[in-house]
N, C-alpha and C positions, 0 to 999 in steps of 0.2 A: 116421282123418284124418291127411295128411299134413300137416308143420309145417315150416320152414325155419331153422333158427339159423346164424346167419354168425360168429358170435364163438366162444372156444375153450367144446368145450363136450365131453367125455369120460361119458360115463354109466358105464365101470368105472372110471375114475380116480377121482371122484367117490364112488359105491358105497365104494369100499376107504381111504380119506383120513382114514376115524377120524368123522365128524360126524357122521354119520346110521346108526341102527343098525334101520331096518324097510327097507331096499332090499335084495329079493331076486331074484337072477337064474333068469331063465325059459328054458324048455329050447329056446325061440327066437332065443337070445343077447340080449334085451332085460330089463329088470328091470321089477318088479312093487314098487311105490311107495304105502304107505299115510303118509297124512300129513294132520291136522287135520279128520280123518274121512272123509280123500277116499281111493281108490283109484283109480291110474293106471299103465297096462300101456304102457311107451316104449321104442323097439327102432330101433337107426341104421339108414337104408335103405340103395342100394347105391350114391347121392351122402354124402360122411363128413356133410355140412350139415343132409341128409336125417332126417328122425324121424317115424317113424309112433306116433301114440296116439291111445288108445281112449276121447277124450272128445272133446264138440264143444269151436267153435273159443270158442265164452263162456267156455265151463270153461276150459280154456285161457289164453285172454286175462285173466278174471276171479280164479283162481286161480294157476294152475300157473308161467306166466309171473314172479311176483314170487318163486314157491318158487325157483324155479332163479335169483334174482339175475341175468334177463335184462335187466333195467333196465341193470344196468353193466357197462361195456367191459373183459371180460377183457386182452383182445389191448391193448389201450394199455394196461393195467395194468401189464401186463409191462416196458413197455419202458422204465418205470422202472429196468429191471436193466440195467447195463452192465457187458458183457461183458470189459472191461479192468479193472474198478476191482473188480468183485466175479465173478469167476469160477467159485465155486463155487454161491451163487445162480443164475447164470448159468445154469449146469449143471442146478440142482435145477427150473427154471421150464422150463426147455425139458422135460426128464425130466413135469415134474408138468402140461405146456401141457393144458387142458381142464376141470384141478378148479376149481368154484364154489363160495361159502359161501353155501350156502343159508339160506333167511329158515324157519328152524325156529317152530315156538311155543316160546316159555319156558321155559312149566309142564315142558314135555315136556321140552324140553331138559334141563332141571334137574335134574328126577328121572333121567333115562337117564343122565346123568355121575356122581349118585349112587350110583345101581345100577353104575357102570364100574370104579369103585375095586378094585383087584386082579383083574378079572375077564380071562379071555379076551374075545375079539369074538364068538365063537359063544357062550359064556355068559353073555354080555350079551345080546345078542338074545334066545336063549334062556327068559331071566330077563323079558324086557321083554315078549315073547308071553303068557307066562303070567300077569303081570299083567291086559293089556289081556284078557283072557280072563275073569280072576275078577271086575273090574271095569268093563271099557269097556263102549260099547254096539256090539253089532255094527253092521254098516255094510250099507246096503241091498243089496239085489242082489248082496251080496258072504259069504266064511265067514271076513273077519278082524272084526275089530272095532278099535272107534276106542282112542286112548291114552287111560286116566280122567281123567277129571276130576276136580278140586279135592275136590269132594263125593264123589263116587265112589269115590275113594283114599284119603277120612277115612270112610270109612265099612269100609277094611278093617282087622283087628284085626293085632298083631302076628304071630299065629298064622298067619294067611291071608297074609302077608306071608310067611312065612317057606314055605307052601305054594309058593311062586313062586318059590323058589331065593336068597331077596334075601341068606340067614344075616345077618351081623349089620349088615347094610345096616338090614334090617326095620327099627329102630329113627329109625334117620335118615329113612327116610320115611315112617313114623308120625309121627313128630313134626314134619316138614316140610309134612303134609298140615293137621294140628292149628295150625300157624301161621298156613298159609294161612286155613283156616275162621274161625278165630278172627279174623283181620286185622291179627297182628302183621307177617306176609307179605304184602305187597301188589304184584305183581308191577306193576301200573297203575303204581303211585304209582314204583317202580324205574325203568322205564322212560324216568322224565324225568330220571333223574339224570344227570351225566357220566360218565365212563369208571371213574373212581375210586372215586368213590361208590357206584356201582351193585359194584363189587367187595368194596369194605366191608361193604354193607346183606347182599349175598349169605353174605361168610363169617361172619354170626353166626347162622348155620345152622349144628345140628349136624350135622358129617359132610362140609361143606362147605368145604375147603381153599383153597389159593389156584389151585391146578388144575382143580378142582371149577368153582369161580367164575368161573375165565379162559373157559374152554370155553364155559361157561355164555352167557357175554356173547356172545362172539362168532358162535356157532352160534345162540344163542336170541334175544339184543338185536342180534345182524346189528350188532356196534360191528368193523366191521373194522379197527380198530388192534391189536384186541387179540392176546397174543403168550402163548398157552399153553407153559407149561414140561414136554413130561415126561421120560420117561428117553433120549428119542431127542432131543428138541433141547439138553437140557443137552450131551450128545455134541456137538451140532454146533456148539454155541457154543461147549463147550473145543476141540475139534478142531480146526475151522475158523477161529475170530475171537477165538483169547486170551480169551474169555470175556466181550467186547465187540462185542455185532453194533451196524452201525448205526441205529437206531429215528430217527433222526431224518430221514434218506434216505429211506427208505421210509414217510414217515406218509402219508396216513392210511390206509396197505394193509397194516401191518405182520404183521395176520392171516392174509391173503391171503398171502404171503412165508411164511408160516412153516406156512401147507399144503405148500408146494412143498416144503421142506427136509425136512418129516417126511416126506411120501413118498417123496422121493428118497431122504434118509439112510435110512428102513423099508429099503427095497428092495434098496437099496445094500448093507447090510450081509446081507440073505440072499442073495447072489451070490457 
């Protein structure tokens, strides 16, 4: 089926931007998308608007539609930035025009930012396959399988953790799992918090940083103000803004903004 998106919409920008770590590129130049137990094969046709994918238009409208954050207007997103007053934003949104903060699950969210800590992006993946292997359930019609469940990932031992590349991750998500189970962790009850709070409740998780938890929010609770710090936007805050970006210019996109500057500054600095 083909589908038509008018708004900024990049399938490798997206891919490579750090959020999402089960998108893999297929030898048709499109990517291969497991997410929330679903699989979806989407590849740009030879309109850039153009997208061809391998589900109907329900699946589509029903699902896939809310993943991609097509509800909200990239392209006026943007033009929040002005080209006079913040220039190198400027710079990094045109560089980054396409990435979306996709509406991740949580759970998953949580634990893959867990598993992210020191890791490469290929060892994260890596690491994240092997889980969903030892635990998920495969997915019909398909040879991946879904991300575990709650139950599913409290059902694996530290051992079998540690079968999956996690090393001394294992621990943080055994006991993150045993939270969950038990209902000291209630991702529901998180959910209605505000910005704050939901980053509080998150980091009395062990293993769980203020990194950990930003990510978290904004990739998993879709809270777009949120404004992850890692070793590339610290750069681009001392670099670029004295160590003062404006968060108050850019609410409540702040997240969104600061996809653009990690990708651009990533990129920027391998050139």
């Amino acid at each position: 089926m083909k589908i038509r998106i008018e708004d900024d919409f990049d399938l490798k920008k997206i891919a490579e931007s750090g959020q999402c770590f089960r998108w893999n590129p297929n030898e048709d130049g499109g990517y291969n998308i497991v997410a929330s137990g679903k699989v979806l094969n989407i590849k740009q046709g030879a309109d850039k608007n153009e997208f061809e994918v391998d589900c109907t238009k329900a699946e589509f409208e029903g699902f896939w539609k809310h993943y991609f954050d097509l509800e909200n207007n990239y392209t006026q997103i943007r033009k929040k930035v002005d080209k006079d007053e913040d220039a190198f934003l400027y710079k990094a949104a045109e560089y980054g025009t396409g990435i979306r903060i996709l509406n991740q699950d949580p759970w998953e969210t949580l634990i893959s930012f867990i598993i992210s800590q020191r890791k490469s992006i290929p060892a994260i993946k890596s690491s994240i396959e092997k889980l969903c292997k030892a635990a998920g359930t495969q997915i019909q019609d398909s040879e991946q399988y879904a991300f575990p469940t709650i139950e599913q990932l409290g059902r694996l031992s530290i051992s079998e953790l540690n079968d999956c590349g996690m090393g001394y991750r294992s621990e943080y998500l055994y006991e993150t799992a045993k939270n969950a189970l038990s209902g000291r962790l209630q991702l529901d009850g998180l959910s209605s918090m505000d910005d704050e709070a939901l980053l509080a409740g998150l980091m009395e998780l062990k293993g769980v940083g203020i990194k950990v938890a930003s990510c978290t929010i904004l990739f998993g609770f879709h809270r777009l103000n949120a404004f992850p710090i890692d070793v590339w936007i610290d750069r681009v805050l001392k670099n670029e803004y004295n160590g003062k970006f404006p968060f108050e210019k850019y609410a409540p996109y702040n997240g969104i903004m600061q996809q653009y500057l990690f990708f651009y500054y990533r990129n920027l600095e391998k050139h």
